[in-house]
C-alpha positions in Angstrom: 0.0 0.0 0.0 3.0 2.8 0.8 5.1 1.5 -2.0 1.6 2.0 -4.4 1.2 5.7 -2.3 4.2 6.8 -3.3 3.9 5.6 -6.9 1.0 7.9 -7.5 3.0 11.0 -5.9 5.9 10.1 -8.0 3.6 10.0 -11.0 1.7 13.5 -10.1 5.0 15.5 -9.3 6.2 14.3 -12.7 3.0 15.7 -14.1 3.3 18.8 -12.5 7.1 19.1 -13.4 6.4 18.6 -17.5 3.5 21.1 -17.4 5.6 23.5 -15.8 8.7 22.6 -18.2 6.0 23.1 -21.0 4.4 26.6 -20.1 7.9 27.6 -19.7 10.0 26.0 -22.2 12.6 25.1 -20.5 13.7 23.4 -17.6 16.2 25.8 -16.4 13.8 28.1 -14.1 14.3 29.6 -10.5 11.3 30.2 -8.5 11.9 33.0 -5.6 10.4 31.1 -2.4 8.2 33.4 -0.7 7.5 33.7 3.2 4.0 32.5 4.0 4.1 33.7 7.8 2.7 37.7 6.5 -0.2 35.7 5.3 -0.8 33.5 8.1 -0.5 36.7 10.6 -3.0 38.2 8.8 -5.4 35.7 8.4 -5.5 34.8 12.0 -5.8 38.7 13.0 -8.9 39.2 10.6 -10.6 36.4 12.1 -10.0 37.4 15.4 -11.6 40.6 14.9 -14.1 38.8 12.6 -14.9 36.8 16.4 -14.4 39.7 18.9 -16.9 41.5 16.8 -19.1 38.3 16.6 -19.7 37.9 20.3 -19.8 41.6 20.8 -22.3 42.5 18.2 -24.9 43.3 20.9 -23.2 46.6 21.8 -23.4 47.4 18.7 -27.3 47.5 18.4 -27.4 49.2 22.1 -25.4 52.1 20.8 -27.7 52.3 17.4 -30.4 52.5 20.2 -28.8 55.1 22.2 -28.0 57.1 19.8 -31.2 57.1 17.5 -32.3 58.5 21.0 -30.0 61.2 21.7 -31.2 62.9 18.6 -34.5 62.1 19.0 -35.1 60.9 15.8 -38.5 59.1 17.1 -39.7 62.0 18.5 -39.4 64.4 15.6 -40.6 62.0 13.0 -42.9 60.5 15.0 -42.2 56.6 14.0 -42.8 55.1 17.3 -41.6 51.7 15.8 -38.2 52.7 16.0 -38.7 52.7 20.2 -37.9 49.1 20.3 -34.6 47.9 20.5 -35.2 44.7 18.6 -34.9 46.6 15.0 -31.7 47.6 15.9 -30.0 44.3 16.9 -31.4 43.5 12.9 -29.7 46.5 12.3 -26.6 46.1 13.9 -26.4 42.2 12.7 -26.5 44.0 9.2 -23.7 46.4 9.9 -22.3 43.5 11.0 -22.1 41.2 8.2 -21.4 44.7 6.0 -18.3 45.0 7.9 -17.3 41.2 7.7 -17.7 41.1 3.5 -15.9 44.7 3.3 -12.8 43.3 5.9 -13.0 40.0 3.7 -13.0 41.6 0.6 -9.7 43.5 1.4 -8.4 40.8 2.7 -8.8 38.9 -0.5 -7.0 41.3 -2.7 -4.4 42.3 -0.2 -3.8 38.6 0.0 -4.0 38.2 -4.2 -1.3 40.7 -4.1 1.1 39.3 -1.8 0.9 35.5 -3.5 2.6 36.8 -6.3 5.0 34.1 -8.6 8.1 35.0 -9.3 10.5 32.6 -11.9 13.6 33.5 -13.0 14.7 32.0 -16.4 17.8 32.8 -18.2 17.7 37.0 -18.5 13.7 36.9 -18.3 11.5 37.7 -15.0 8.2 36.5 -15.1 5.9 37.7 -12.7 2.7 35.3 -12.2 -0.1 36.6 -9.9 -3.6 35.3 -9.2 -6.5 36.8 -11.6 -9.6 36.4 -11.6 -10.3 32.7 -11.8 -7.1 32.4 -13.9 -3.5 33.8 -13.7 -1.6 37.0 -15.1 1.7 36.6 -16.7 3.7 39.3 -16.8 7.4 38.7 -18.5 10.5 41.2 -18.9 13.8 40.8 -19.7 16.2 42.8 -17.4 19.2 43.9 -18.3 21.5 46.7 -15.9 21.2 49.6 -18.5 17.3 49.2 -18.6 16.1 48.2 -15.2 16.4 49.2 -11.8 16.6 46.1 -9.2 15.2 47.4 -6.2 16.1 45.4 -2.5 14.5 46.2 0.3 16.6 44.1 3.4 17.9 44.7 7.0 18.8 42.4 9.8 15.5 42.1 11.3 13.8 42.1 7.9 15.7 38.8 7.2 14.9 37.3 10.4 11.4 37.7 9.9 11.4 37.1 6.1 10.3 40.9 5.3 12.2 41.6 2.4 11.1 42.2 -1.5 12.4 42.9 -4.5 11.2 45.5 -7.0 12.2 45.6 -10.9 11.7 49.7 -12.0 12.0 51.2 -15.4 12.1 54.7 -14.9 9.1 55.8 -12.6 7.6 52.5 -13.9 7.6 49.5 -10.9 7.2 46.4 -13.2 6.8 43.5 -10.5 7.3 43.6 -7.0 8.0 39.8 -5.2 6.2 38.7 -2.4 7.8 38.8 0.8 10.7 36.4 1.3 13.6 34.8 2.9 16.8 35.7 1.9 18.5 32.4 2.5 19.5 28.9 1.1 17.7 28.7 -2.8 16.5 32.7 -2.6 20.4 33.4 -1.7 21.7 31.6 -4.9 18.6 33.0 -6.9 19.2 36.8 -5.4 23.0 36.3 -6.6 21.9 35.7 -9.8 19.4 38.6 -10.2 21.8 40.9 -8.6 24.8 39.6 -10.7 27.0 39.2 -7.9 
């Protein structure tokens, strides 16, 4: 049973690695490993606000209450349906779930933007990010007259695995890597992007 397991991964990484050899055309590529701990962070802090907000939604609906009748809204127009305060725990539940899409929503393309792809192969950059329900291929060669190779590093950044790398033309920023790691395969693929 393990020997047949391991058959069939052998059999789908082999897949994988002649469709990538094909979309490419070669087999000489470098892919920049990023560091998936920004997106993990953020996840987990988006759904703990997601849950402190959750469990504290009834605040919510007892400040819509108060404050519907500190301006005396009831009063003035005379809706006396608006008095009780089970309208505004709809309300609030609303406000609610408008606030979870919007913070879900940002999330998503924050998150789209990070997870960008970046391959190296021979004096090309391609840049592949997430699009729609497809990808988006971006491809430049660089050369040192032409384009500006950006590196944003420090100590701490390479502890935590904060740095990126920007390729500008001009005023122009072509790609930007997601965050990364600059050790063990990034350090022999930054050598090579930075010629050095």
């Amino acid at each position: 049973m393990n020997h047949m397991l391991t058959r069939i991964l052998f059999y789908f990484r082999e897949s994988q690695i002649k469709r990538k050899n094909a979309y490419f055309g070669t087999s000489l590529y470098e892919k920049l490993l990023p560091n998936p701990l920004p997106h993990w962070i953020l996840i987990g802090v988006c759904g703990f606000v997601i849950f402190y907000l959750s469990i504290n939604i009834h605040y919510l609906s007892d400040f819509l209450f108060w404050f519907v009748g500190i301006l005396e809204i009831t009063k003035v127009l005379k809706i006396p349906f608006l008095d009780h305060i089970k309208y505004y725990q709809y309300l609030g539940m609303f406000v609610f779930f408008y606030l979870t899409f919007s913070l879900l929503w940002d999330l998503s393309s924050l998150l789209s933007k990070w997870s960008t792809k970046i391959y190296v192969i021979r004096d090309e950059i391609w840049k592949i990010e997430n699009y729609g329900l497809g990808a988006k291929l971006t491809k430049f060669s660089y050369s040192p007259e032409e384009i500006q190779v950006v590196w944003i590093h420090s100590g701490i950044l390479d502890y935590f695995g904060l740095n990126q790398i920007s390729w500008k033309k001009g005023d122009q920023v072509l790609a930007t890597s997601p965050f990364f790691f600059p050790y063990r395969k990034n350090k022999v693929l930054l050598n090579k992007i930075l010629k050095r």
